[in-house]
DOVEX-416949 format. One record per residue (C-alpha): residue in three letters; x, y, z. Coordinates in nm, 3 decimals, decimal comma, always signed. Example, Ala and Ser with C-alpha at 12.3 -4.5 7.8 and 13.67 -1.06 7.14 Angstrom:
% DOVEX-416949
['ALA'; [+1,230; -0,450; +0,780]];
['SER'; [+1,367; -0,106; +0,714]];
END
This chain:
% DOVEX-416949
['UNK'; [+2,950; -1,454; +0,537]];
['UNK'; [+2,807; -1,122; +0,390]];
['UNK'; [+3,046; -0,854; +0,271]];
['UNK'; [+2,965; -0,545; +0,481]];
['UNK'; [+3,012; -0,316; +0,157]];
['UNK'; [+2,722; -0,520; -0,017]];
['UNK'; [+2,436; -0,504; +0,268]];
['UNK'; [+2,165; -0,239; +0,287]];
['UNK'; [+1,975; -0,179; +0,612]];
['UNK'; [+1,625; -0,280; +0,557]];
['UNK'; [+1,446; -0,238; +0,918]];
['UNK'; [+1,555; -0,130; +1,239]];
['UNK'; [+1,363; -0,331; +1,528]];
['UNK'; [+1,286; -0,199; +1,828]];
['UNK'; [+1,300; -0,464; +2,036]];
['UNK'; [+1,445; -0,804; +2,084]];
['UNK'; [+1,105; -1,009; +2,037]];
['UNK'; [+1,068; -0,822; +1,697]];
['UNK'; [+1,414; -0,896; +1,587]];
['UNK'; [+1,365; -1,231; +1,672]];
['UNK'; [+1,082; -1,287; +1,452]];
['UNK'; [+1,247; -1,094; +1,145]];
['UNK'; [+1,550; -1,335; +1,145]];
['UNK'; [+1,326; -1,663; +1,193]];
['UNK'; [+1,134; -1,543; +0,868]];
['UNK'; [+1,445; -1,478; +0,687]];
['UNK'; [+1,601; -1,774; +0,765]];
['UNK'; [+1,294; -1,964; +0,659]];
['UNK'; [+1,321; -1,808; +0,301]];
['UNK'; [+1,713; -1,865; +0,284]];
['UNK'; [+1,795; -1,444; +0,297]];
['UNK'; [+2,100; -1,420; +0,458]];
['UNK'; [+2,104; -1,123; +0,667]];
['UNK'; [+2,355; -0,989; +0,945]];
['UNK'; [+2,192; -0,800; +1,269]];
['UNK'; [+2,376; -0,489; +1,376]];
['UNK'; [+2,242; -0,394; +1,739]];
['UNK'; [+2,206; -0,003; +1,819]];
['UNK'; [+2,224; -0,060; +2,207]];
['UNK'; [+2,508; -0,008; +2,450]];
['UNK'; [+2,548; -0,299; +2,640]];
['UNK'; [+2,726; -0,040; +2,925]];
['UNK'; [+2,439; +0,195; +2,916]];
['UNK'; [+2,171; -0,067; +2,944]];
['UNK'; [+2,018; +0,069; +2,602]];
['UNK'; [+1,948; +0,406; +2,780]];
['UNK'; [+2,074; +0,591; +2,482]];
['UNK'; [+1,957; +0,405; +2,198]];
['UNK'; [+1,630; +0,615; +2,147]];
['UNK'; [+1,414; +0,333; +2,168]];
['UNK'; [+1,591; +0,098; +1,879]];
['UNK'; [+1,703; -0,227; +1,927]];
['UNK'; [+1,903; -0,335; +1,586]];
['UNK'; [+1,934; -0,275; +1,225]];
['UNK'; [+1,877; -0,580; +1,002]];
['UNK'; [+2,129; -0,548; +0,676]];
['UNK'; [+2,060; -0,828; +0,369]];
['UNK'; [+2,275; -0,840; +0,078]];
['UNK'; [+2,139; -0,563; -0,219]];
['UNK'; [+2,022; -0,838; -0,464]];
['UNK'; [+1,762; -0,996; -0,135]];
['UNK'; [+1,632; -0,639; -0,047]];
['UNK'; [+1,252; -0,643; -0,205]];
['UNK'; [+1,248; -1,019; -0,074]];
['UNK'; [+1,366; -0,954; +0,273]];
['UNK'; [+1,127; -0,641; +0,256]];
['UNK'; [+0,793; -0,820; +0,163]];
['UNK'; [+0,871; -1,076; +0,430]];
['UNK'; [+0,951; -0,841; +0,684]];
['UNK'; [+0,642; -0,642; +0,587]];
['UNK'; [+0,409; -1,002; +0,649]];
['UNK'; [+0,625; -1,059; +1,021]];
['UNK'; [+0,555; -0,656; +1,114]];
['UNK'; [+0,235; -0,656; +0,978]];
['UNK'; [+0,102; -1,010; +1,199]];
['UNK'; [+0,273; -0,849; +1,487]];
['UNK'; [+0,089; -0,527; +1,516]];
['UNK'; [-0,242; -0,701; +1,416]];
['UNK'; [-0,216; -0,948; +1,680]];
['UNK'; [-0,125; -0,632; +1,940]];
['UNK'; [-0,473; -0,459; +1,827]];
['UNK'; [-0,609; -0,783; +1,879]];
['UNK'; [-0,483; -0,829; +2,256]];
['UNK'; [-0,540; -0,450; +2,294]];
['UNK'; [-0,915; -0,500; +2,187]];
['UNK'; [-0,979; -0,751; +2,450]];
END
């Protein structure tokens, strides 16, 4: 279990899919990680401004976790143009 007191916030996702993908990359390289959502579950998300979660890694994993999330973010929004271009 990660000590809240050690974690730093290294992305905020704005959707469910994205978080998804983010974990399964993390999990692959052994970063442990704990997902904080931002949405309301008695509002539906209507106030959450269009963010899903916040995923927090321990301070020692942050340039790790950041390079990987970097490589899942970056694959995402290249395979978007690609869909967009068709």
């Amino acid at each position: 279990m990660i000590d809240d007191e050690n974690t730093v916030t290294v992305y905020t996702t704005s959707n469910a899919v994205e978080e998804g993908d983010i974990c399964e990359a993390l999990e692959a390289a052994c970063v442990n990680y704990v997902v904080r959502s931002l949405e309301d579950e008695a509002f539906d998300g209507l106030f959450s401004g269009g963010l899903h979660s916040r995923i927090e890694v321990l301070e020692q994993d942050v340039e790790q976790a950041r390079e990987i999330i970097e490589l899942v973010v970056g694959q995402s929004e290249s395979s978007d143009e690609q869909k967009q271009s068709d």
